[in-house]
BAKOL-346319 format. One line per 3 residues: their letters; for each residue x, y negated, z of N, C-alpha, C. Coordinates in nm, 2 decimals, decimal comma, m for minus. Example, Ala and Ser with C-alpha at 12.3 -4.5 7.8 and 13.67 -1.06 7.14 Angstrom:
2
AS) 1,32 0,57 0,78 1,23 0,45 0,78 1,32 0,33 0,78 | 1,28 0,22 0,71 1,37 0,11 0,71 1,29 0,00 0,79;
This chain:
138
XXX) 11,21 m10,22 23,48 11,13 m10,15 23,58 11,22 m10,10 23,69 | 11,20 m10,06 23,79 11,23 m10,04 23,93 11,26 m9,89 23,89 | 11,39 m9,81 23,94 11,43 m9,69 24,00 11,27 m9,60 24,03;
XXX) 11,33 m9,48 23,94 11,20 m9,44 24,01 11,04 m9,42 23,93 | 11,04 m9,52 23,79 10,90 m9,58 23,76 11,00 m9,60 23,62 | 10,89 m9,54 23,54 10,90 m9,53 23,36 10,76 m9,59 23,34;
XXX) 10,82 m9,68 23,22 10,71 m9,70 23,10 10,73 m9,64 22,98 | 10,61 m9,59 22,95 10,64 m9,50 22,81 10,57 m9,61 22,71 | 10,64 m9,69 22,61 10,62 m9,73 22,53 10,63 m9,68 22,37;
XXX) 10,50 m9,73 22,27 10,52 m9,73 22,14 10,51 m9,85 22,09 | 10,62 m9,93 22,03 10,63 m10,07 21,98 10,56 m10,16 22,11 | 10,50 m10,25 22,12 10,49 m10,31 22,19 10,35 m10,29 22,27;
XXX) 10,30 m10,14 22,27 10,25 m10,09 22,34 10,23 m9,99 22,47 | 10,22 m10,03 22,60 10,24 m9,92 22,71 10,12 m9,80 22,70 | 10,17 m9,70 22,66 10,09 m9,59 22,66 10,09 m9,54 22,80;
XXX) 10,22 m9,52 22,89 10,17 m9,45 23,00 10,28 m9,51 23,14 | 10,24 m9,49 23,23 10,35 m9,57 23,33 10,35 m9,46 23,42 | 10,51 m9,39 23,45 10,48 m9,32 23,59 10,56 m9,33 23,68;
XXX) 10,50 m9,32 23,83 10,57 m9,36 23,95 10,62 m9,25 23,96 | 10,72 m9,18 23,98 10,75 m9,06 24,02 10,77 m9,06 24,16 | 10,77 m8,91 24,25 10,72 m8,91 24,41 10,81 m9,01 24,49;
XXX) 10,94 m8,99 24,44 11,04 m9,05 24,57 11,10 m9,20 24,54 | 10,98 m9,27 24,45 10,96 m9,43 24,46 10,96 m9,47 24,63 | 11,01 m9,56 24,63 11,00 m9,68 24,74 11,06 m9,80 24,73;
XXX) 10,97 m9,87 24,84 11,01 m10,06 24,81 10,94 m10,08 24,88 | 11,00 m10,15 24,97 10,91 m10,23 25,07 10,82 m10,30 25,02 | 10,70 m10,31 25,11 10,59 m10,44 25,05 10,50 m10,41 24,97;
XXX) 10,45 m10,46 24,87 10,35 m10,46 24,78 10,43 m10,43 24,61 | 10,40 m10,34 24,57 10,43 m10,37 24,42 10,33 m10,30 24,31 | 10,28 m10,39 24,22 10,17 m10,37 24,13 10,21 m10,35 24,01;
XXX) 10,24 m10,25 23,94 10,31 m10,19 23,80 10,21 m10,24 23,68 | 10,07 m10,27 23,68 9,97 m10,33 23,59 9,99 m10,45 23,56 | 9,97 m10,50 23,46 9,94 m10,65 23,41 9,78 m10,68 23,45;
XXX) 9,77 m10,81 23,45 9,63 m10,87 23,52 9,54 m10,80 23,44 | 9,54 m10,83 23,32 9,47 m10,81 23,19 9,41 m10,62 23,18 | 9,47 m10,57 23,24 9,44 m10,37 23,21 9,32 m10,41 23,28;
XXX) 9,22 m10,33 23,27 9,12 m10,28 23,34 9,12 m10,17 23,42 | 9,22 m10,13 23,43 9,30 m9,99 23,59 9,46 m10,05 23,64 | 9,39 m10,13 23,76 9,48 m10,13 23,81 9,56 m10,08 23,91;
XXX) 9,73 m10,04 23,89 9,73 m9,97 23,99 9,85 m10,05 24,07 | 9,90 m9,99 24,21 10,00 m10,05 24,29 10,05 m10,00 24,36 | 10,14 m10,03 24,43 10,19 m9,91 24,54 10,27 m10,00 24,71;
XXX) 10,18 m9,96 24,82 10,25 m10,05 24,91 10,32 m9,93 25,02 | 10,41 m9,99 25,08 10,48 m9,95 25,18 10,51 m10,03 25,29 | 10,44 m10,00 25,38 10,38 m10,11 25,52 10,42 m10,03 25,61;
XXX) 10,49 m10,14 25,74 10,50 m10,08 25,89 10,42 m10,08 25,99 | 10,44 m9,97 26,06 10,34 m9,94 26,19 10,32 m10,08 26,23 | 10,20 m10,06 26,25 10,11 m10,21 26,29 10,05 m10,30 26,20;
XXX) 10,14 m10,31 26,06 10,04 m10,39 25,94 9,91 m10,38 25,97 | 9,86 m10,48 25,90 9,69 m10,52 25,91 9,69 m10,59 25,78 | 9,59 m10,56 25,73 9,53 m10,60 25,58 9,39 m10,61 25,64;
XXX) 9,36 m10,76 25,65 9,23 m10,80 25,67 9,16 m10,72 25,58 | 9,01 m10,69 25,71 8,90 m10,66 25,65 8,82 m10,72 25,53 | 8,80 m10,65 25,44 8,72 m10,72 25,29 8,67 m10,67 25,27;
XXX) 8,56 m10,70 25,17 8,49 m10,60 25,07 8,50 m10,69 24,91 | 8,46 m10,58 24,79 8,49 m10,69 24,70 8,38 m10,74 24,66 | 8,38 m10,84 24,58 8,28 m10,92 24,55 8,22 m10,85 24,41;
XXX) 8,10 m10,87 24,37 8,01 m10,81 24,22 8,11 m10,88 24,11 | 8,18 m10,83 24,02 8,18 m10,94 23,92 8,19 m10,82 23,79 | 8,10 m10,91 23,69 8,07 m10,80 23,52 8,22 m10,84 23,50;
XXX) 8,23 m10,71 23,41 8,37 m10,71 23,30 8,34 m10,63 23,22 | 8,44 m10,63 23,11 8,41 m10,57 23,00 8,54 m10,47 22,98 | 8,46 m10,35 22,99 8,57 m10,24 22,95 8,59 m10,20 22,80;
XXX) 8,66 m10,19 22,73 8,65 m10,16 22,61 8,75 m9,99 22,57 | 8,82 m9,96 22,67 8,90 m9,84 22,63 8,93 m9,80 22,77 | 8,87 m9,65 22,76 8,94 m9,60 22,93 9,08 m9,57 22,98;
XXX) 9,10 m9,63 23,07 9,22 m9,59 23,14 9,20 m9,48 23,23 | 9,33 m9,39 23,24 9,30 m9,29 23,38 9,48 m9,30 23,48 | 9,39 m9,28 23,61 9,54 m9,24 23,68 9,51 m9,13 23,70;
XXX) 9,61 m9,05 23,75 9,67 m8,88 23,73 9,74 m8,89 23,86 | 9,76 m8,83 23,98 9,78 m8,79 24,09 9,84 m8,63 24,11 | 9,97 m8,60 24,05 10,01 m8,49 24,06 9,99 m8,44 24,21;
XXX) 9,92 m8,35 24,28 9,90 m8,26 24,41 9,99 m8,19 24,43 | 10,01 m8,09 24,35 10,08 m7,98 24,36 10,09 m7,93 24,18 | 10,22 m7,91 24,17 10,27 m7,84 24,07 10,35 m7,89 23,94;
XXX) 10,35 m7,86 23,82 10,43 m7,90 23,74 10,37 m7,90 23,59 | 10,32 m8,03 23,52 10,24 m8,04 23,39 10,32 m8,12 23,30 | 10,35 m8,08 23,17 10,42 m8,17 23,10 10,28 m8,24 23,00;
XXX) 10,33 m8,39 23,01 10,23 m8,53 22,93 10,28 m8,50 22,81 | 10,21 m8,49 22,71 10,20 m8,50 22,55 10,17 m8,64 22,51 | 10,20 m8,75 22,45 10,19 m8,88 22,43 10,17 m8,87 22,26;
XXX) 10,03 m8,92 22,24 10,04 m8,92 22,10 9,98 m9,09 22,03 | 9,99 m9,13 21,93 9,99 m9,27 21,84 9,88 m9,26 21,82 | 9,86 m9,36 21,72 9,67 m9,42 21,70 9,66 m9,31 21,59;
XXX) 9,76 m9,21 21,49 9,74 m9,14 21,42 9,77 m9,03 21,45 | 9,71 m8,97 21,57 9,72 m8,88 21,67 9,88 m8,74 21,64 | 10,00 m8,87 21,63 10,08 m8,82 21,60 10,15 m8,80 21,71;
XXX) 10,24 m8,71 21,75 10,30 m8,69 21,90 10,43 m8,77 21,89 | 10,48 m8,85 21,99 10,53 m8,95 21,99 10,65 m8,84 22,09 | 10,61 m8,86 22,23 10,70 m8,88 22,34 10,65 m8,72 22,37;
XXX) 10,71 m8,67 22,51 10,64 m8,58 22,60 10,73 m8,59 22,78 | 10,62 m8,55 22,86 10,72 m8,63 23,00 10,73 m8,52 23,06 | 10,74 m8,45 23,19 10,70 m8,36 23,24 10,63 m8,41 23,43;
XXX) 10,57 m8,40 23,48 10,53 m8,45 23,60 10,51 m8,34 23,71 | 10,57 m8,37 23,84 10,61 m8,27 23,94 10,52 m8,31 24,06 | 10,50 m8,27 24,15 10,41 m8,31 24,27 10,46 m8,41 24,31;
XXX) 10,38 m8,47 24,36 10,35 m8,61 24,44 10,40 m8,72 24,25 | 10,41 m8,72 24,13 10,40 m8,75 24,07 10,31 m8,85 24,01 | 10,28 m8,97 23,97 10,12 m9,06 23,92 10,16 m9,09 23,81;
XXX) 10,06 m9,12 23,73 10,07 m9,14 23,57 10,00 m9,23 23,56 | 9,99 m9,36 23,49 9,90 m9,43 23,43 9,88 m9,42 23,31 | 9,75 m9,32 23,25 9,77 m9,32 23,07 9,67 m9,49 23,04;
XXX) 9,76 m9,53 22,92 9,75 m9,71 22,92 9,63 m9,68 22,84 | 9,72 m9,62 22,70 9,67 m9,67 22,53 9,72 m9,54 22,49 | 9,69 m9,54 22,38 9,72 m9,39 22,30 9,63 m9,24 22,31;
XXX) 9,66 m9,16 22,29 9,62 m9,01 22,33 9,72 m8,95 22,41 | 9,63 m8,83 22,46 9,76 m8,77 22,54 9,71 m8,63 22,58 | 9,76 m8,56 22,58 9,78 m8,38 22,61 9,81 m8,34 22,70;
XXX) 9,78 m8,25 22,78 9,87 m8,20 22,86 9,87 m8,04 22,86 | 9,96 m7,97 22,89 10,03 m7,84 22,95 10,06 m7,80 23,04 | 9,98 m7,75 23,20 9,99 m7,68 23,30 10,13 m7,58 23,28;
XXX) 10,27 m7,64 23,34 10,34 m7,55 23,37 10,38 m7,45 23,46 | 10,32 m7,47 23,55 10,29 m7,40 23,68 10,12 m7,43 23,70 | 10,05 m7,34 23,80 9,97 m7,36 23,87 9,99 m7,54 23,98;
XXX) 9,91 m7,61 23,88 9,90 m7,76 23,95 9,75 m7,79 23,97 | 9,71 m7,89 24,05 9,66 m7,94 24,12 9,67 m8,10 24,07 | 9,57 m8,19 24,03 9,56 m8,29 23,95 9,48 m8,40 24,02;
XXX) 9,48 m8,49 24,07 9,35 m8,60 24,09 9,34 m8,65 24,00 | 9,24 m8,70 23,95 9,21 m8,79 23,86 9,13 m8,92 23,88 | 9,14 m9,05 23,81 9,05 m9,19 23,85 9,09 m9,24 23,75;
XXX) 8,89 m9,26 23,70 8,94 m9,37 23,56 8,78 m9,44 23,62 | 8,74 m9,54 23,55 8,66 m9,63 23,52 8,51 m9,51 23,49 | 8,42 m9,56 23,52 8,26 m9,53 23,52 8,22 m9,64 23,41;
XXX) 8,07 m9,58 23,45 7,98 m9,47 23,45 8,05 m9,39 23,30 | 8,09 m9,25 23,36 8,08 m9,17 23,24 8,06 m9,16 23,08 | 8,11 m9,15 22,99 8,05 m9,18 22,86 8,01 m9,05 22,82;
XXX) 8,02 m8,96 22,84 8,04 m8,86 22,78 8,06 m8,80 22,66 | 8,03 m8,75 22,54 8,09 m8,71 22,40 8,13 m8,86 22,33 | 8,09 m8,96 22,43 8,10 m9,10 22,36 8,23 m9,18 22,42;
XXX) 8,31 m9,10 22,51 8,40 m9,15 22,57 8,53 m9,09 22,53 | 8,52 m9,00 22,45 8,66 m8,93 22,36 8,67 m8,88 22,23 | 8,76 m8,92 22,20 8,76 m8,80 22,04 8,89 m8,70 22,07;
XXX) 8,82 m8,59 22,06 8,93 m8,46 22,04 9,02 m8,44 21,89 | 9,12 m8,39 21,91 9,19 m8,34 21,81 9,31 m8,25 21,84 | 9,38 m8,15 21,70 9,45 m8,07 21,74 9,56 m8,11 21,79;
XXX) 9,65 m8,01 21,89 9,78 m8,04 21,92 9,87 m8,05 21,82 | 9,98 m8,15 21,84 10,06 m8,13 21,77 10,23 m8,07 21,83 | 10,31 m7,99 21,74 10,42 m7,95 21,81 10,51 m8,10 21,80;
């Protein structure tokens, strides 16, 4: 991976990917494989680019596990990264202008400061059907 951009892996799984703020690279670069169902990327274009007008086309897919991106605003949260046996693996810490891709796994977090978060994952909503809770681990 590129300066700048961690993958947090367990065995041959990406649990989380993050760009941190002072990434750059010219051009286009897409940190997802085709296959995720959240894709994310990151471009850096000069005054005057143009990216034809589009819209996208209807197509069904099948989501089977949510992904989310995380948009640090303002402030400072450390990521808890936990296994399929909600065991704590890793932990990261993310500072503003910060992005996270949580892949696979579970994950926690800890407001270290007063932060400010965006968040984007996949619809419509599941609600009590879209997570299982469990206790922290140290």
């Amino acid at each position: 991976m590129n300066e700048g951009v961690e993958q947090i892996l367990h065995g041959n799984s990406l649990l989380g990917l993050i760009i941190r703020a002072d990434f750059s690279q010219e051009g286009i670069k897409f940190f997802t494989p085709q296959n995720f169902s959240q894709q994310l990327a990151y471009m850096n274009r000069p005054a005057g680019y143009k990216i034809d007008p589009h819209r996208h086309n209807e197509a069904r897919r099948e989501v089977f596990y949510t992904q989310e991106v995380l948009i640090v605003r303002k402030g400072k949260v450390r990521v808890d990264f936990y296994g399929d046996r909600n065991e704590l693996l890793e932990a990261r810490i993310l500072k503003t202008g910060d992005v996270i891709l949580l892949a696979a796994g579970g994950h926690g977090f800890e407001m270290l400061e007063e932060t400010e978060i965006i968040e984007i994952k996949q619809g419509p909503y599941a609600g009590d059907k879209d997570k299982t809770r469990f206790e922290p681990k140290d």
